[in-house]
C-alpha positions as CSV (number, residue, x, y, z in Angstrom):
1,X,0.0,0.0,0.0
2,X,1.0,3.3,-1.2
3,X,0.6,5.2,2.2
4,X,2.7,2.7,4.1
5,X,5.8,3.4,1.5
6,X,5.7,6.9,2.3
7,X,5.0,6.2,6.1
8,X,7.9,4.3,6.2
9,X,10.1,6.9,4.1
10,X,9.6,9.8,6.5
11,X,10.2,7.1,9.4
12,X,13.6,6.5,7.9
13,X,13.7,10.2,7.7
14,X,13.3,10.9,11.1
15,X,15.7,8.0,12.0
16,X,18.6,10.0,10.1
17,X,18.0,12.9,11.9
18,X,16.3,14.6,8.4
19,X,14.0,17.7,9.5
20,X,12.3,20.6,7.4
21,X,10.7,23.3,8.3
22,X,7.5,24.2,6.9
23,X,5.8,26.6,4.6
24,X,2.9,27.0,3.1
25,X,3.6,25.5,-0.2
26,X,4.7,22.9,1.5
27,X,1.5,22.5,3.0
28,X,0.0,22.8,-0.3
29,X,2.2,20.0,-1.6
30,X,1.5,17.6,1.4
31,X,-2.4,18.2,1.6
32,X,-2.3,17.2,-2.5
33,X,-0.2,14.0,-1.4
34,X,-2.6,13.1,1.3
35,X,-5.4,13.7,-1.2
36,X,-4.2,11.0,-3.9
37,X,-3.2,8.7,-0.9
38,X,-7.2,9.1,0.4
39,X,-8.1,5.4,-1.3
40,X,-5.6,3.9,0.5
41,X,-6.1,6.1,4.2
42,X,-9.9,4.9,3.6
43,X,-8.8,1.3,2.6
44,X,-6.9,1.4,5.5
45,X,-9.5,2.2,8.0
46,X,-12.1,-0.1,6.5
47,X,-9.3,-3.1,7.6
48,X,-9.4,-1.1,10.8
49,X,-13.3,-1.5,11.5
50,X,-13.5,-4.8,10.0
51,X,-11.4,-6.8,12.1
52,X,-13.5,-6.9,15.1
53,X,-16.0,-8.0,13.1
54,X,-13.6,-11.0,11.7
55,X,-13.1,-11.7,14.5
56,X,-16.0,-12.2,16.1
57,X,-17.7,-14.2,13.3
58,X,-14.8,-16.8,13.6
59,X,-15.2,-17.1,16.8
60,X,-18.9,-16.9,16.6
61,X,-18.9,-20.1,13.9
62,X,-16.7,-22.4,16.2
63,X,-19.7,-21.7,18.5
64,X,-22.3,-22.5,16.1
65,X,-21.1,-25.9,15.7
66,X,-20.8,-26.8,18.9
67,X,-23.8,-25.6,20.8
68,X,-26.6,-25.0,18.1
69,X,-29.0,-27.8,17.5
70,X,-27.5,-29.1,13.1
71,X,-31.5,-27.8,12.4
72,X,-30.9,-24.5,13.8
73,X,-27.2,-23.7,12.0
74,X,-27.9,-23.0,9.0
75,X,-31.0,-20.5,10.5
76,X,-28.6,-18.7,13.1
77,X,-25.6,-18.4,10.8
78,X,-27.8,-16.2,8.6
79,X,-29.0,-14.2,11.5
80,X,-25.1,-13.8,12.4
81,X,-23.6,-12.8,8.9
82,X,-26.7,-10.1,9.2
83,X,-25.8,-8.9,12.4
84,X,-22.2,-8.6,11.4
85,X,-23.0,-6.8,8.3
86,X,-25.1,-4.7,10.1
87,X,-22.0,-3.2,11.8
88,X,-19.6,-3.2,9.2
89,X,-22.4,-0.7,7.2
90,X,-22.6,1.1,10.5
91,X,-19.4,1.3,12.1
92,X,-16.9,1.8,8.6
93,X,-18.4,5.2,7.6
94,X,-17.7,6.5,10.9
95,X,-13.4,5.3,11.3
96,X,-13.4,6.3,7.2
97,X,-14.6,9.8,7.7
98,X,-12.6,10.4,11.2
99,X,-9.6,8.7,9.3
100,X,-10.2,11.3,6.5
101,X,-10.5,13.9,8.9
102,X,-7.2,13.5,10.5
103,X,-5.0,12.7,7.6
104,X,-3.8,15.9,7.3
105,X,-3.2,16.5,10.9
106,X,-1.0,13.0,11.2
107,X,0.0,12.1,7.3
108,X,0.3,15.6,6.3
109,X,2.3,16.6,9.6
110,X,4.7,14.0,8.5
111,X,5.4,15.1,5.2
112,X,5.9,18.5,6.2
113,X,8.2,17.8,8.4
114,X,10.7,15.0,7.0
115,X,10.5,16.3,3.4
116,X,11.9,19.1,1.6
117,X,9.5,20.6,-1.2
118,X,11.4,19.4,-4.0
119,X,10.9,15.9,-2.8
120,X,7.2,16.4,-2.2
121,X,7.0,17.1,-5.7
122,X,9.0,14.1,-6.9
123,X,6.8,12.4,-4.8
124,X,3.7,13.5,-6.3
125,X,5.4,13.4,-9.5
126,X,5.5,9.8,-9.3
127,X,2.3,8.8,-7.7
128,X,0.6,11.0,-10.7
129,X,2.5,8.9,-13.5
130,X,0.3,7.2,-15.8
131,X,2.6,4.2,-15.8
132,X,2.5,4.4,-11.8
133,X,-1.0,4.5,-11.6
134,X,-1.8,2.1,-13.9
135,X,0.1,-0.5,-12.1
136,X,-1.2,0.1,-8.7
137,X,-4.9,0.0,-10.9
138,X,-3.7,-3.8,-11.6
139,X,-2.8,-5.1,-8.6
140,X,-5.5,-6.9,-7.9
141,X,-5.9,-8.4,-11.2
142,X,-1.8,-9.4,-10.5
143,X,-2.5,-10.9,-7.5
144,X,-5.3,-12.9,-8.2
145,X,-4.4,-15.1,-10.6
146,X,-1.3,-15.9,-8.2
147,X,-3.3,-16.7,-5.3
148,X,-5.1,-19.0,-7.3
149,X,-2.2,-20.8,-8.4
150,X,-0.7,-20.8,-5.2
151,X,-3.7,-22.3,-3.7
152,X,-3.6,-25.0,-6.3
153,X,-0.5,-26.0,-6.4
154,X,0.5,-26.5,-2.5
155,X,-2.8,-27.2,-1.5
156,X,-1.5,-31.2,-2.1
157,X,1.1,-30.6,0.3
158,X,-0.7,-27.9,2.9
159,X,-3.8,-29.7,3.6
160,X,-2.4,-33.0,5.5
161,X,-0.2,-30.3,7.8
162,X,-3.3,-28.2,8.6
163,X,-5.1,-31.6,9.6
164,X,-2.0,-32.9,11.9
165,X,-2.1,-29.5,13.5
166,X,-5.6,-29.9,14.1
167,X,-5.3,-33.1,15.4
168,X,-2.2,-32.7,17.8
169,X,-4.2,-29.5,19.1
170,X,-7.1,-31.6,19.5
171,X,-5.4,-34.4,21.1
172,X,-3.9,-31.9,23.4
173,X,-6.8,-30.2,24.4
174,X,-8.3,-33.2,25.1
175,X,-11.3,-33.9,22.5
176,X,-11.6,-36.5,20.3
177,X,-13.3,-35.8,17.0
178,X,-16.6,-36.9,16.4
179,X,-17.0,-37.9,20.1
180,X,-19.4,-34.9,20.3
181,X,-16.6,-33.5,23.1
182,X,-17.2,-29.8,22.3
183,X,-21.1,-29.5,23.2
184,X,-20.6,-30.9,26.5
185,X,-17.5,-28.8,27.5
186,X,-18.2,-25.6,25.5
187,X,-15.3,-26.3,23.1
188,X,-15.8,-27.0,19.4
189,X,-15.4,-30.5,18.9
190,X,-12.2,-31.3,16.4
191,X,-13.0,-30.4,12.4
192,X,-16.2,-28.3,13.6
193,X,-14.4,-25.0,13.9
194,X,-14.4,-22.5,11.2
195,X,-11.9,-24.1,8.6
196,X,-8.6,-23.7,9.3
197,X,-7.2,-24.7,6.1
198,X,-9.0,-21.1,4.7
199,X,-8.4,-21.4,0.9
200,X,-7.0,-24.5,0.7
201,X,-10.0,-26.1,1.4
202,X,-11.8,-24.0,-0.5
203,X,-13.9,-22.2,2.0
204,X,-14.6,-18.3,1.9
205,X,-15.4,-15.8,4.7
206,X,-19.0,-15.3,4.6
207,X,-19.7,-11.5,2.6
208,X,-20.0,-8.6,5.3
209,X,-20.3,-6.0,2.2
């Protein structure tokens, strides 16, 4: 992500002892760079306001399995993904405006102080490049079609360690798959917990957006 590169530029910055002093064009310059990085301060805070949310529904699905009747699963799992979505429509407006709001008193403080106003502009110079931009356009499109080969190709290998860890965990914890373990002690019984394997059993997150 864009706004973590420069982050980590005016970090290194700071660590060489590298100050400037402001002006207002250099205010100018930083509240432009802030500007085109607004995708990624909003992407960021999205990831923010999600993750208790993630969270959550992981947790809430080992649950599921273990203490809701197999009729009822299927039935509260819906109610669940709605609830969680619920929040995600609520609660990521709110951290993406606030993290709009203070990107120019945290982001653009930054840049004013650990860069000189030439290298804002050869900042902005490069992050307005056609070239530039159309490669940060096809990322996803990049990384897609490496994940899925990825996925495909170690998934052979992957799987069988997922399962041993799930297994040694079980066996260490003290419940024995199928042996219904997890309803009576509050536990998910082994294999009933959200997937562990993710992707390389093919299971997806259910869709908050």
């Amino acid at each position: 992500m864009r706004i973590k590169t420069l982050l980590l530029v005016a970090l290194l910055s700071a660590a060489f002892g590298v100050q400037a002093q402001s002006t207002p064009a250099k205010k100018e310059l930083a509240a432009r760079i802030v500007k085109l990085q607004m995708p990624g301060i909003e992407g960021l805070a999205r990831n923010l306001a999600e993750q208790p949310a993630a969270a959550l529904l992981e947790r809430a699905g080992q649950i599921l399995q273990a203490r809701v009747p197999p009729d009822r699963q299927e039935a509260v799992g819906k109610e669940i993904q709605a609830d969680v979505k619920k929040y995600v429509d609520e609660a990521v407006p709110i951290v993406r405006d606030r993290a709009a709001k203070l990107a120019p008193t945290t982001v653009g403080a930054v840049l004013e102080e650990k860069f000189t106003e030439d290298e804002l502009r050869q900042v902005i110079s490069v992050m307005e490049n056609p070239a530039w931009l159309k490669f940060q356009q096809l990322g996803p499109d990049m990384q897609k079609p490496l994940m899925e080969k990825l996925i495909a190709d170690s998934r052979a290998q992957i799987e069988p360690k997922i399962k041993a860890l799930e297994q040694s965990i079980a066996k260490r914890l003290g419940i024995q798959e199928g042996a219904g373990a997890g309803a009576s002690s509050g536990a998910p019984a082994a294999g009933s917990a959200v997937n562990p394997a993710g992707p390389f059993k093919g299971s997806k997150p259910p869709a908050t957006k």
